[in-house]
C-alpha angles and dihedrals in degrees: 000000000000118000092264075087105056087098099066106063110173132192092277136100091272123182136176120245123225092261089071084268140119145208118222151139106224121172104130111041121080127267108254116211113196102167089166098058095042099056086037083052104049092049084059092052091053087043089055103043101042085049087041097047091049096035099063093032087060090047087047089051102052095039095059101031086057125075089198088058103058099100127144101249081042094063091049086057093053083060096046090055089047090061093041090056090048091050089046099051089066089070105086091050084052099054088041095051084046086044100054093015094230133089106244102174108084135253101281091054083057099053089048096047088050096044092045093047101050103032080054098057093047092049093057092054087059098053096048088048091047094041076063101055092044089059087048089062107038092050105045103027110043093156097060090036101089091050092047099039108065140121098259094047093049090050091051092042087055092041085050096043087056101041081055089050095059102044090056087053088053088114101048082061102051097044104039117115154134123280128186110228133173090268094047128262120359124188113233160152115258116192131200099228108091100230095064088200094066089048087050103047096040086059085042085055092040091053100056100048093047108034095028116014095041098050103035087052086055093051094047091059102050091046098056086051092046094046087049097051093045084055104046116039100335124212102331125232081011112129118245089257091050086056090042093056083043091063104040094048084048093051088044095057090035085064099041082055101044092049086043078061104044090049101050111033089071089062095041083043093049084041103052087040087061092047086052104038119107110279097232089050117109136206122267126201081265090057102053089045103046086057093040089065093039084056089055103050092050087059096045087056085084091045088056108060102071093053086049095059089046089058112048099023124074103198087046090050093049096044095045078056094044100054094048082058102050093231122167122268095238088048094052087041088055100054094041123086130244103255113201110262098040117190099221110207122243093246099048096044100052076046089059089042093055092048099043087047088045089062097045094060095040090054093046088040082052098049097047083056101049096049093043082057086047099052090039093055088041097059088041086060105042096078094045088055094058093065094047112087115247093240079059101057121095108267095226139027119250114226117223111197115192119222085259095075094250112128116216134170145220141199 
């Protein structure tokens, strides 16, 4: 049930669902009017979603306007701001449904708020778990890095991440459906089991593992091996810059996963007590606030990370200024620096193999000319040298190097 609900708690297992929403039976525990948070609550929500929207429009832009930009960490984190927009645009209908306590927007709007909410956070998880991995890579295994980390690989690796996404919110589309209630119409999950707490509490349980234990587990892991191999020898044959930009990308990514964290382990916290709490117990006012700011702070994750990336990544910092500038796209490349695992663009880089090609055959063009002269000059002056006495001769030969490299002699 939406949040309009919050205020009717019964004498069942109840817990709240990702979408700021909660399953329960309530008939004997008393109605709980909080007017303050709620109104408090719902400005959050606008602040967060109008900072959030701009936020990761402005990081999708850059990323893809500048040429500089198109890393592939950088690419993982276009994909990271697209899930956080979906999960952001639910929250109008979120702030409307609290507002009239009733859910006005049909049932396949539901079904689409539900699905977007939850395949997005998954997805974040995902990428955080896979941006990981990336550094991982990058850092300990620099041989294999430039193999792993392509263009192509990074585009499978997101289609993949998605895909997986999906799958895992199979059930939110299946069960997802309208209920009358005494308010009007409430989106909600609907589950087959007839006790709708077990349902609940089993897909509770099935969502953490799954979109928060799993991945931050894995995280965990690769950072530990990526922090122990920065302090202790570093990517080898690598110049001092190239471990510079190491470090900084890997603190970069460090600090969007330990915010994605802190947001969000007051809500699974809040989540998994629930599941756990005496059946007959019902909510209090500290309750229902406690989970309406973890709610909040689940929602302003995906708010954070731009300013995030403002604030610990140069390039980021100077294109964001740059496109609120409408500057142009060569003047933005020129102040930006070269991050390990560029993306080159097509166009520039069949510009860089026709070059490339065009001074190849110039050079070789330039050395057949310069030995057919040499041996011209050489036969001219063979007869010319029969005729010259040997003591006359120059006693060495003189050396003559083009400008290409390439040493030849003559008499």
């Amino acid at each position: 049930m939406e949040l309009e609900d919050v205020e009717m708690y019964g004498s069942g297992n109840y817990t709240f669902a990702k979408n700021g929403t909660y399953n329960a039976t309530f008939e004997n525990c008393p109605n709980i009017n909080l007017p303050v948070v709620y109104v408090v609550t719902q400005v959050l929500y606008a602040l967060v979603c109008v900072v959030g929207l701009l936020g990761n429009t402005l990081v999708i832009y850059v990323v893809l306007r500048y040429s500089k930009m198109q890393t592939v960490t950088n690419m993982y984190i276009v994909n990271l701001a697209i899930a956080d927009e979906c999960f952001l645009i639910g929250i109008p209908f979120l702030i409307i449904t609290m507002s009239i306590q009733a859910w006005p927007f049909g049932s396949f709007m539901c079904k689409v708020y539900m699905i977007s909410t939850g395949i997005n956070q998954f997805t974040s998880s995902i990428f955080l778990c896979i941006m990981s991995a990336d550094r991982y890579i990058a850092v300990c295994h620099p041989i294999a890095a430039p193999r792993l980390r392509t263009p192509f690989v990074s585009r499978v690796v997101s289609a993949a991440a998605w895909t997986a996404s999906a799958l895992v919110m199979t059930p939110i589309f299946m069960y997802t459906t309208l209920i009358r209630t005494d308010n009007g119409l409430s989106c909600n999950i609907m589950w087959p089991e007839h006790d709708s707490s077990k349902g609940q509490a089993s897909f509770t349980l099935y969502s953490f593992a799954l979109g928060f234990a799993t991945p931050l587990t894995l995280i965990f892991v690769f950072y530990c091996l990526v922090i122990r191999k920065l302090k202790t020898v570093g990517p080898k044959n690598k110049s001092k810059e190239k471990k510079r930009s190491h470090r900084k990308v890997t603190k970069l990514v460090l600090t969007v996963i330990a915010v994605y964290v802190l947001c969000w382990l007051p809500y699974w916290a809040f989540q998994v007590a629930l599941i756990y709490s005496p059946p007959t117990e019902c909510a209090n006012r500290i309750t229902v606030t406690v989970f309406l700011v973890a709610a909040c702070f689940s929602y302003s994750n995906s708010a954070m990370n731009p300013i995030l990336y403002a604030f610990l990544s140069d390039n980021f910092k100077k294109s964001f200024l740059k496109a609120c500038t409408c500057a142009a796209g060569k003047d933005v490349n020129a102040t930006l620096h070269v991050e390990n695992s560029m993306i080159p663009r097509k166009r520039a880089a069949r510009a860089q193999a026709r070059a490339l090609e065009s001074r190849n055959v110039s050079v070789a063009v330039g050395v057949g000319s310069r030995s057919d002269a040499s041996t011209a000059l050489t036969s001219r002056s063979a007869p010319a040298s029969e005729a010259v006495p040997l003591e006359a001769r120059p006693p060495t030969l003189t050396p003559l190097v083009p400008h290409n490299g390439l040493s030849q002699s003559r008499l």
